[in-house]
C-alpha positions in Angstrom: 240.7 95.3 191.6 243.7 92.7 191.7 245.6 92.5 194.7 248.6 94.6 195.2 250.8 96.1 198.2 248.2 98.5 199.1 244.6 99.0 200.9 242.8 102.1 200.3 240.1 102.6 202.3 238.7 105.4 199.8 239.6 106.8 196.4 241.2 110.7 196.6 239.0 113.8 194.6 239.6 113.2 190.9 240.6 116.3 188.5 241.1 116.3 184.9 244.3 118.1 183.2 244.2 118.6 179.6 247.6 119.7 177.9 247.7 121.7 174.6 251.0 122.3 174.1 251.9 125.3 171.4 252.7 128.6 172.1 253.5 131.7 169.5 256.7 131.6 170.8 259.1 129.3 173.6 260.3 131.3 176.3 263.9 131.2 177.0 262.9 130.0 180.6 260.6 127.4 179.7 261.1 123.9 180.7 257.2 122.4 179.5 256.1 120.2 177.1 255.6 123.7 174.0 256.1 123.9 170.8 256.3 127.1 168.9 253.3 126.9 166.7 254.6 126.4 162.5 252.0 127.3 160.1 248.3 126.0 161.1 247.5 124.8 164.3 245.7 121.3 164.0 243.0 122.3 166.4 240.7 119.8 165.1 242.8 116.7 164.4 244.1 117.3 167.8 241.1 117.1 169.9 239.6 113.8 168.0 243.1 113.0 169.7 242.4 114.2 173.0 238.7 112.8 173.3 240.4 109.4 171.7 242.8 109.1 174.7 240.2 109.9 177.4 237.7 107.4 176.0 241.2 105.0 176.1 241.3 106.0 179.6 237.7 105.7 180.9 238.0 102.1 182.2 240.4 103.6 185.2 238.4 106.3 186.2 234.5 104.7 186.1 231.8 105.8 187.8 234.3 109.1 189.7 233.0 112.5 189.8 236.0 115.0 188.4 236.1 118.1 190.7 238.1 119.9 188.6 239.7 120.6 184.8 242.8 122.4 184.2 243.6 123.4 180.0 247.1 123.7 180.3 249.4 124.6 177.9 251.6 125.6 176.0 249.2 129.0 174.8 245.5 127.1 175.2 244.4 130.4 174.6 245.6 130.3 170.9 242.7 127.5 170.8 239.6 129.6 169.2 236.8 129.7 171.6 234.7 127.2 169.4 237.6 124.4 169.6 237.3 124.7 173.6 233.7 124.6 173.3 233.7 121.7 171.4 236.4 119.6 173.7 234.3 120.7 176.8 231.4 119.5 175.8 233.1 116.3 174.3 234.3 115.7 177.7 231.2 116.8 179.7 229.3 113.5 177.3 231.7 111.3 178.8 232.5 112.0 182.4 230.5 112.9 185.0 231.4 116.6 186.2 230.8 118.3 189.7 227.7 120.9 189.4 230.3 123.3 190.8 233.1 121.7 188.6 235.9 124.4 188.2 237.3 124.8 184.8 240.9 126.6 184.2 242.1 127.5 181.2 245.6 129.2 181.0 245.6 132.7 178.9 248.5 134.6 177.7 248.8 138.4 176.8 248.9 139.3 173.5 247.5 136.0 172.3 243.3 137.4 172.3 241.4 139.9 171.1 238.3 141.3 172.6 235.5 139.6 174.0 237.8 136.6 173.5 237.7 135.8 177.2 234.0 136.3 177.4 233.7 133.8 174.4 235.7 130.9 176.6 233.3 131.7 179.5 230.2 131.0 177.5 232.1 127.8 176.5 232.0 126.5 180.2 235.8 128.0 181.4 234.8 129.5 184.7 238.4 130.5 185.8 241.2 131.8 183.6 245.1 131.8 184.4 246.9 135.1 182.8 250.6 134.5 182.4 251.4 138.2 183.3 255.4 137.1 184.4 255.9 141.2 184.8 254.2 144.4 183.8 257.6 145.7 183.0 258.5 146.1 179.3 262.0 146.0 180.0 261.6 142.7 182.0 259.3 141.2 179.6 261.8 141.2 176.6 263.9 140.4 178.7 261.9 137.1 179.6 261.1 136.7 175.7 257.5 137.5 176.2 255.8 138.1 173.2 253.4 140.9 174.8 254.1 144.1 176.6 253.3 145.8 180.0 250.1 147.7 178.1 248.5 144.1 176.5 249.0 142.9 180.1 246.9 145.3 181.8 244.1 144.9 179.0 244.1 141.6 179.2 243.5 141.3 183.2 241.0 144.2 183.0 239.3 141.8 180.4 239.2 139.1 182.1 238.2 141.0 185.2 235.2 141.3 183.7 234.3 137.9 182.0 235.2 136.1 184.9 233.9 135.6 188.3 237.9 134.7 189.5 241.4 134.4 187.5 244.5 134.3 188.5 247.9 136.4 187.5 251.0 134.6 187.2 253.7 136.8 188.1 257.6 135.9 188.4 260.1 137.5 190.7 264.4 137.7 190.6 264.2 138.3 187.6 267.8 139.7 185.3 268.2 143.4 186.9 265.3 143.9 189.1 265.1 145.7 192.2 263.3 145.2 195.2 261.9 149.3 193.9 260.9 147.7 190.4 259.7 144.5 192.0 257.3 146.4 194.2 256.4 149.0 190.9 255.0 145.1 189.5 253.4 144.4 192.5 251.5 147.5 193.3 250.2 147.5 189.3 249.4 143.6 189.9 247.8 144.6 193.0 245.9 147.8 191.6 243.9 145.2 189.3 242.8 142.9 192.1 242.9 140.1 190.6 241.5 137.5 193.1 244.6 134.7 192.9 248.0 135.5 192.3 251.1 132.9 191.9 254.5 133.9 192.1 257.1 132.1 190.8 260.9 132.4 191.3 262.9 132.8 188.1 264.9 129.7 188.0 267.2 128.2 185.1 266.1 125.0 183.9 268.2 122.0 181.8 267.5 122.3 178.5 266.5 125.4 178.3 267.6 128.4 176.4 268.7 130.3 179.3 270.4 127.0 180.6 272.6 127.4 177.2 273.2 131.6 177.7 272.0 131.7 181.3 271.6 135.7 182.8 272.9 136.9 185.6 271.1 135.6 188.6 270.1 137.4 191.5 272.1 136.3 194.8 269.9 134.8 197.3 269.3 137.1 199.7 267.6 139.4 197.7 265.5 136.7 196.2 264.1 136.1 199.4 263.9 139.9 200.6 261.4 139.9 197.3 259.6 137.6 198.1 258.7 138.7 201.6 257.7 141.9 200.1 255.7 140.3 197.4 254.2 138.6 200.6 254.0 141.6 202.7 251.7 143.5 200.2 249.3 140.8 199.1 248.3 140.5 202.5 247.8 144.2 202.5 245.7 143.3 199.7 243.4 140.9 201.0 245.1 138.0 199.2 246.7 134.9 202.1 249.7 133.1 201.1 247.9 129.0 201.1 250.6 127.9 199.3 254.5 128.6 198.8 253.8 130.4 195.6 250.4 130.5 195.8 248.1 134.0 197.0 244.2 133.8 197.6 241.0 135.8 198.8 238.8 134.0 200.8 236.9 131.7 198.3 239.5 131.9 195.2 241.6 129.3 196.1 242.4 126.9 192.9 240.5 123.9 193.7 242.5 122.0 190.9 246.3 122.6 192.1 244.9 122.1 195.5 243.8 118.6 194.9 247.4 118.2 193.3 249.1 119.3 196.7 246.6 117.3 198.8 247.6 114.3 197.0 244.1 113.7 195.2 244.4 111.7 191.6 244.5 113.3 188.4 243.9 112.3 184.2 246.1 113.8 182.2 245.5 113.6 178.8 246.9 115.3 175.5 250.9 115.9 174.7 253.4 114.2 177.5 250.3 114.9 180.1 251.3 113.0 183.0 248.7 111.1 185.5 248.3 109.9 189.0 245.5 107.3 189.7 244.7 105.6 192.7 243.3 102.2 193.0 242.0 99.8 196.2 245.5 98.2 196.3 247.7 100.4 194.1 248.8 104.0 193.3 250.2 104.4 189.3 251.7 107.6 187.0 251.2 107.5 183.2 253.3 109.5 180.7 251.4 110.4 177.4 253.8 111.0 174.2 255.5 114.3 174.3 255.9 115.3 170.6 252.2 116.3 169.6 252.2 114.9 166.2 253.6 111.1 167.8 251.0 111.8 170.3 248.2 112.3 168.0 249.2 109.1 166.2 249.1 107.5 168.6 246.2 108.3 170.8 243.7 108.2 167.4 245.0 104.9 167.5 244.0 104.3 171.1 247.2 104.0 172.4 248.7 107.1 173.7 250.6 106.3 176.9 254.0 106.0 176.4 254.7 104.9 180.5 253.1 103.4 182.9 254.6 102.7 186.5 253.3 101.4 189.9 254.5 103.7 192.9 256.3 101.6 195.3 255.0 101.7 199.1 258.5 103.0 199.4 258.3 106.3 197.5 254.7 106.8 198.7 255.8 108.8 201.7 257.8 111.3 200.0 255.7 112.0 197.1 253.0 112.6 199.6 254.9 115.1 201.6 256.4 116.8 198.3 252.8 117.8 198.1 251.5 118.6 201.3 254.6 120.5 202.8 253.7 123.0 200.5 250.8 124.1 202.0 250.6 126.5 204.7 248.2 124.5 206.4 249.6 121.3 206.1 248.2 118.1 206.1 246.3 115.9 208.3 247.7 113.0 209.5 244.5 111.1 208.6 244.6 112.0 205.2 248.0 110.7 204.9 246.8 107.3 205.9 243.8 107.6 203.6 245.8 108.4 200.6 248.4 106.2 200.6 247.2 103.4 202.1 250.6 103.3 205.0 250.3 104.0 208.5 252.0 107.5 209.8 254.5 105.6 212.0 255.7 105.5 208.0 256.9 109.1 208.0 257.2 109.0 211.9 261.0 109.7 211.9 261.1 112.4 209.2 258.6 114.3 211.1 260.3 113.7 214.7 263.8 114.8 212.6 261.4 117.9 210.9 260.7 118.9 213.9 263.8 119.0 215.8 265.0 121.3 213.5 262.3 123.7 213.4 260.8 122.7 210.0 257.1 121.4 211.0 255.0 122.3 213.9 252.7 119.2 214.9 250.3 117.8 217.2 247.9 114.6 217.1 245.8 115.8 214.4 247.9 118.0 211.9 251.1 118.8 210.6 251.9 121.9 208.9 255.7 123.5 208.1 256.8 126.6 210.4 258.1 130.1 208.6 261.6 127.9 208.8 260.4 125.3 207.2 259.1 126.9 204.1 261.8 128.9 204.0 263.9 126.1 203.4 261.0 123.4 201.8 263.6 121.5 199.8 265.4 120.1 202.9 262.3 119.8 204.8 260.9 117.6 201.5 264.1 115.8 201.6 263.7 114.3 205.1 260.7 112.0 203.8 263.3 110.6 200.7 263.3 106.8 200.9 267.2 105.5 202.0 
């Protein structure tokens, strides 16, 4: 409650993110906080960890309803169904969940067997993420995903039935593809109605193993003839684009990534889990540990942030609008106020310059980005960049 540069009038929605960070094996693409997983995953060791670093952490946050919990990974789903158990209901005796509380655990092919997925929905998950990437064998190895198009289908079909709504990560320009084998992915994607699909653009990351050996990269234009074909048949499929890569029926929307674009506060707790927390006069981002055995060290011993940093009234505007020009919708001006504390003469000129060019379309009550603008999101994100 000490004084600082701000004055929120309100505190945003409050989600919970929860980061478990092995996989079988890293993908050459893959720019997260993963580790392949050497002999015997310390399941145990690591969740007196996690439950350590939010009872660390439960000062901040007291008395605030959490809307939402995302298990991210890394695999989670290489967790057995009794570890996720036990950290749900390690976390549900010391925060106070929504009765509707959505919980997201991320899933990979070829990492469960059957009735897995029915065994994390009777352990509270009531929403998986399936990292598909491509129903395509050839594009799979290609990727250095350790399932195949088969193990895909099965596990979507399984979840299908466990689950009341998932969603289907799928990725697009991808070494060699064709707008004939892209749309061969989408209609099998498709054909399985999954509820939520998000589609992400094959891009090469520092640090990464394709960084090193990088693939030939589709040109441009193509990239974005896919991906107004990708956007062409999920509306033929009942699913509306909300978000740039982000493709809903009515009533599946994630609530969780939602609250990230709409600028609502999040924990994140476990391996290099990064958080955003508002208070009456400030807004701050912690950075946990990133190598999971320093991170366990340290957060048994109640000390498990590694950074901690005030954002300036400065940067607020653009890290707002990195956010909430994602969304088709937009943003309300209100809400802008509310969550950052700044009037919206603050962002008054990047809009006026936004529009101008075509980027935003506006009135008094909202702003939301035209076909231009999220077309080209970067530069309209770039307009709200503090000089």
């Amino acid at each position: 409650m000490r004084s600082g540069t701000l004055q929120l009038a309100a505190l945003p929605p409050l989600s919970l993110y929860v980061h478990l960070p092995w996989c079988l094996k890293k993908c050459p693409y893959c720019d997260f906080n993963s580790h392949e997983v050497s002999g015997e995953m310390p399941e145990q060791r690591y969740i007196d960890a996690l439950i350590a670093d939010l009872e660390a952490s439960l000062p901040l946050i007291w008395g605030r309803a959490v809307h939402s919990i995302f298990i991210g990974g890394g695999t989670p789903s290489l967790f057995s169904p009794q570890a996720i158990d036990r950290l749900l209901a390690d976390i549900r005796a010391r925060l106070r969940l929504d009765a509707d509380c959505e919980i997201t655990l991320e899933a990979n092919p070829g990492t469960f067997e059957k009735d897995r997925f029915r065994a994390f929905r009777c352990a509270g998950v009531t929403r998986l993420s399936i990292g598909v990437q491509s129903f395509d064998d050839h594009h799979l190895k290609a990727l250095g995903r350790v399932h195949d198009g088969a193990q895909a289908i099965a596990a979507v079909e399984e979840a299908a039935q466990a689950f009341d709504t998932f969603n289907l990560d799928i990725m697009y320009a991808l070494p060699g593809q064709t707008l004939l084998s892209l749309e061969q992915d989408m209609r099998q994607a498709l054909a399985l109605q999954p509820p939520h699909i998000s589609i992400y653009h094959l891009t090469i990351e520092p640090n990464t193993y394709f960084a090193k050996f990088p693939p030939v990269i589709l040109e441009e234009d193509m990239a974005y003839a896919m991906l107004d074909q990708i956007t062409e048949m999920t509306e033929g499929a009942g699913l509306q684009r909300y978000e740039v890569s982000a493709y809903a029926k009515p009533g599946h929307r994630c609530f969780h990534n939602l609250n990230y674009w709409q600028f609502g506060d999040y924990l994140g707790i476990g391996a290099g889990a990064h958080s955003k927390l508002s208070f009456a006069h400030r807004v701050i981002r912690q950075v946990r540990y990133r190598e999971p055995k320093l991170y366990m060290e340290h957060a048994l011993a109640g000390d498990a942030v590694t950074q901690e940093s005030e954002v300036s009234r400065a940067d607020l505007p653009f890290e707002f609008m990195l956010n909430a020009l994602r969304l088709k919708d937009g943003f309300k001006l209100q809400d802008f106020v509310e969550k950052t504390g700044l009037p919206f003469t603050a962002i008054q000129a990047g809009l006026e310059e936004a529009e101008r060019k075509g980027l935003i379309e506006r009135d008094f009550v909202r702003v939301k980005p035209t076909e231009r603008g999220f077309d080209f999101l970067n530069d309209l994100q770039q307009l709200f960049l503090a000089d």
